[in-house]
C-alpha positions in Angstrom: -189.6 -136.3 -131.3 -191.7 -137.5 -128.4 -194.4 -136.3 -125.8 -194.0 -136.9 -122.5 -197.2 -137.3 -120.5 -195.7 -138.0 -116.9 -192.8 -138.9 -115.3 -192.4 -142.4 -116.7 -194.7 -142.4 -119.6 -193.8 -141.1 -123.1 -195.7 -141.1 -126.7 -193.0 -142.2 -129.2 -194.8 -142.6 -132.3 -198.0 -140.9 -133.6 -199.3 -140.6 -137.1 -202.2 -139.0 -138.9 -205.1 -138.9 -136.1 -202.2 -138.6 -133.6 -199.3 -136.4 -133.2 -197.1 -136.8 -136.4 -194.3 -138.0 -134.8 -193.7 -140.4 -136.8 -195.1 -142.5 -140.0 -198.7 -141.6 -141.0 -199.3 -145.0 -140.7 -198.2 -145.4 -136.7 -200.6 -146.2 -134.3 -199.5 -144.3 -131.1 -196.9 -146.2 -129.5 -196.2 -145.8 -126.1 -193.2 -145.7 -123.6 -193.2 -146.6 -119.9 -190.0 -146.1 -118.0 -188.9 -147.5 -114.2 -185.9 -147.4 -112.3 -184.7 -150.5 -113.7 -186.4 -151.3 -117.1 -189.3 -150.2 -119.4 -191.9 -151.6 -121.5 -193.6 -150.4 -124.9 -197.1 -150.6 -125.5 -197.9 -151.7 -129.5 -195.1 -151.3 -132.3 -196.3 -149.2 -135.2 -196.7 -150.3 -138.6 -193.1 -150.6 -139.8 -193.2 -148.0 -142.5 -190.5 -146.5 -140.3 -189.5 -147.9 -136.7 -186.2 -146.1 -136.9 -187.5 -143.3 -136.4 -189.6 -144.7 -133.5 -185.8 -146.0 -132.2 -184.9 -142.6 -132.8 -187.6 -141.2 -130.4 -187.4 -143.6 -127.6 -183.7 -142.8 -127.3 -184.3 -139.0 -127.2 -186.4 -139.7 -124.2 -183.3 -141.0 -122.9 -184.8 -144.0 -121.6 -181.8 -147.2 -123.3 -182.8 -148.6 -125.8 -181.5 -152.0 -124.0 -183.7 -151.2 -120.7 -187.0 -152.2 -122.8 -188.0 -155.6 -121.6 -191.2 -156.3 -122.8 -193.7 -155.1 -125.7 -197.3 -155.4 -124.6 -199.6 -155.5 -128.1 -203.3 -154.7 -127.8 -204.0 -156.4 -131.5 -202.7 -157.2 -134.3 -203.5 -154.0 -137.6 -201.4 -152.9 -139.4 -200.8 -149.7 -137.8 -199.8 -151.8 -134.5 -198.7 -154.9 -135.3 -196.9 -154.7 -138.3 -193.8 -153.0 -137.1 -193.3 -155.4 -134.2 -190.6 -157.6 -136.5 -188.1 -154.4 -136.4 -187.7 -153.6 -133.1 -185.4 -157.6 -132.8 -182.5 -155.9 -134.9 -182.5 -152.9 -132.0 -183.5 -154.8 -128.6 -183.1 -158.8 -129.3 -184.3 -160.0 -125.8 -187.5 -157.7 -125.6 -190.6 -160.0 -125.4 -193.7 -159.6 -127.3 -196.8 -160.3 -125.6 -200.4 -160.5 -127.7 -203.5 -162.2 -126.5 -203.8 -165.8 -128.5 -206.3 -164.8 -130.5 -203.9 -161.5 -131.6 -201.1 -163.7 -131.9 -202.1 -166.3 -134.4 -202.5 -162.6 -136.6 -199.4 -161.7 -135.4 -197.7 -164.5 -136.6 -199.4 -165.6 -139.9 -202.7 -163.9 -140.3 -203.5 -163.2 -144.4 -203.9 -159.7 -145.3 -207.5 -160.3 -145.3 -207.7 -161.2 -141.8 -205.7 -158.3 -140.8 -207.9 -156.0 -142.5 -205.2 -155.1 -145.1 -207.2 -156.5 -147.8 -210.4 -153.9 -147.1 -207.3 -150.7 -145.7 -205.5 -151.2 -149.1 -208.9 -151.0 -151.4 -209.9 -147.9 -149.0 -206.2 -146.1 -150.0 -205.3 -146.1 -146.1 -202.2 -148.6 -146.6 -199.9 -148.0 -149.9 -200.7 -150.8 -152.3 -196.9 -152.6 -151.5 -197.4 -152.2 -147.7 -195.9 -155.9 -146.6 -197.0 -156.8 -143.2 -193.9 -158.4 -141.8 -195.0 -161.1 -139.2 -193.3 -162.0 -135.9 -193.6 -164.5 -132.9 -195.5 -164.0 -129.7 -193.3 -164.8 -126.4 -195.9 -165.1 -124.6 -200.1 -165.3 -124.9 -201.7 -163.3 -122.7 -204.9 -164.5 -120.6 -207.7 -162.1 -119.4 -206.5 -160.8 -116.0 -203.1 -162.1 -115.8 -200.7 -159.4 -114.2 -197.2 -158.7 -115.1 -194.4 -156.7 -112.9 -192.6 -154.4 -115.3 -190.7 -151.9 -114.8 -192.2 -150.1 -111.5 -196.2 -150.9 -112.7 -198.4 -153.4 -112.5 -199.9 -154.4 -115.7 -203.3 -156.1 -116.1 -204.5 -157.4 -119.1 -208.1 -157.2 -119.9 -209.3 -158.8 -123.4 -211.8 -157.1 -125.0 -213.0 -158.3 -128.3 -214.7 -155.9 -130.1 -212.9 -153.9 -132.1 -210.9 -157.1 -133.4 -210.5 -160.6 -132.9 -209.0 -160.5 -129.0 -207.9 -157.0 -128.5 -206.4 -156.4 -125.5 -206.7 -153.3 -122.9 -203.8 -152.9 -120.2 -204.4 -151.4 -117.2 -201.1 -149.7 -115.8 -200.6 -148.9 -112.1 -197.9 -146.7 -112.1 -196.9 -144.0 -109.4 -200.0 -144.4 -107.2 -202.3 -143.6 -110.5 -204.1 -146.0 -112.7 -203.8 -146.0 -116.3 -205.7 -147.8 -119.3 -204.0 -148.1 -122.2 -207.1 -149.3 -124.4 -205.9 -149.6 -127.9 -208.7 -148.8 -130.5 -211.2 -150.2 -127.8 -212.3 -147.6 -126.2 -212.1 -143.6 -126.8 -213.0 -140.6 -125.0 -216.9 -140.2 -124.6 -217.2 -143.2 -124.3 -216.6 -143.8 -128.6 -216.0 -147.1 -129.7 -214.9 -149.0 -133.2 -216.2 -151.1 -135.2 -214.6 -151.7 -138.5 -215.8 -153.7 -141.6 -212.9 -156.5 -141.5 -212.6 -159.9 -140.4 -213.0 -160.1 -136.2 -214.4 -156.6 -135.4 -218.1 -157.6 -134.2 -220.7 -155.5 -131.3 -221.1 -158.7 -130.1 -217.6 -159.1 -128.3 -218.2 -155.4 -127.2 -221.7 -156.2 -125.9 -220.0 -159.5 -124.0 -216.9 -157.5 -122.6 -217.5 -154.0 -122.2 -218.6 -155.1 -118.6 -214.8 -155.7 -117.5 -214.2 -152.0 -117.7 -216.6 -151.2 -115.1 -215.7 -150.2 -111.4 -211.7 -149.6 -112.3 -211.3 -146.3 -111.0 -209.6 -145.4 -114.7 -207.8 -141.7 -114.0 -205.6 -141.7 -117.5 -207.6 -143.5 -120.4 -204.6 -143.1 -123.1 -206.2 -145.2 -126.7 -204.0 -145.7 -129.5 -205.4 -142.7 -131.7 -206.8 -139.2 -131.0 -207.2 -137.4 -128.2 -206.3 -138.7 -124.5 -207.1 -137.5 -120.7 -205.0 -137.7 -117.6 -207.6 -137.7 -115.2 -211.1 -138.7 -114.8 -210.4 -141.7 -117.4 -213.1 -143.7 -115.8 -216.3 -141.6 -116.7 -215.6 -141.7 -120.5 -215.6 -145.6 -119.6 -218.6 -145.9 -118.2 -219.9 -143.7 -120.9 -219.7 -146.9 -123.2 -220.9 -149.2 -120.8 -224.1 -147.5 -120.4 -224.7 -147.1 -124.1 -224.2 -150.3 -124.5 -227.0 -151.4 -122.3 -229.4 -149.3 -125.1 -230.5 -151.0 -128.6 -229.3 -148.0 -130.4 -225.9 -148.4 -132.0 -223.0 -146.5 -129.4 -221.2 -143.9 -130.9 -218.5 -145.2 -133.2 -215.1 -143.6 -134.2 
């Protein structure tokens, strides 16, 4: 199963808070298509990425046209599915802010979060988080040709150590892909685990401003297509208050 969004763009994987496309455990992962190749955005959790091969080839995109993974941060429920996708498309790169990829790559379940998921019951108690290596680490505002977009990356600690927001031009339309940054209304998240801090919201938030958002698509819940950009500025704004911003 899969949900297209636009010519180009497909959700592939979804769990509880998403879809249910896959695993309950999946963030949502998502698919953008060109002419030539295509690009993922985050991996899932590994509880089951063949059926998140299995959705990205009903799409009818190849499987062999993906060229590059871009990973917001590191969870679980993103990161921890990354390792599977070699067996299926061996020359895809991963691509993860440094900060992301040191987690990626070696992080202890207690930096991951695991440690606090597992004790809440949202991870099974024998969820292993199977590591990979980073291709390349991404730098705040370094721009990547893929497919027929533009990406932009825009680090935004807040929600974890580096995450990272991607802003898509695609088609004449602009697109933020904002991982667990950013939600409609302008929500945000902060979570009790290792990294996640309102100070590298308070810092960052600011490199949202002024990007003429139309599609803000985050990694859970719902998403919009158009007028991205005032849900945005939403969190800007309540972030120049003393009062805590809404939270997921």
């Amino acid at each position: 199963m899969y949900i297209r969004l636009e010519k180009g763009i497909y959700m592939v994987a979804g769990g509880s808070g998403g879809p249910g496309i896959s695993n309950f455990k999946d963030c949502n992962v998502y698919l953008v298509e060109g002419e030539r190749d295509a690009f993922l955005i985050d991996g899932g959790s590994g509880m089951d990425t063949g059926c998140i091969i299995h959705n990205i080839r009903e799409t009818g995109c190849p499987i062999d046209k993906i060229t590059h993974m871009f990973v917001t941060h590191a969870h679980g429920d993103h990161g921890g599915g990354i390792e599977d996708y070699r067996a299926y498309i061996p020359g895809m790169k991963v691509l993860a802010s440094a900060g992301e990829a040191r987690l990626l790559e070696n992080g202890t379940e207690e930096e991951l979060g695991l440690t606090a998921a597992k004790h809440k019951g949202a991870y099974p108690q024998d969820y292993v988080y199977k590591h990979c290596q980073v291709d390349h680490r991404v730098v705040d505002g370094e721009m990547f040709q893929a497919g027929d977009a533009v990406v932009r990356a825009v680090i935004l600690p807040g929600h974890s150590v580096e995450s990272v927001c991607y802003v898509v031009d695609k088609g004449g339309k602009r697109y933020l892909f904002s991982g667990d940054s950013i939600y409609l209304n302008g929500v945000l998240s902060l979570i009790n685990c290792y990294g996640s801090t309102m100070e590298g919201y308070r810092r960052n938030i600011g490199k949202l401003a002024g990007l003429n958002v139309e599609a803000l698509i985050p990694s859970h819940f719902r998403l919009t297509l158009s007028g991205g950009q005032a849900h945005i500025d939403k969190a800007i704004e309540a972030l120049r208050c003393s009062s805590l911003p809404p939270m997921m």
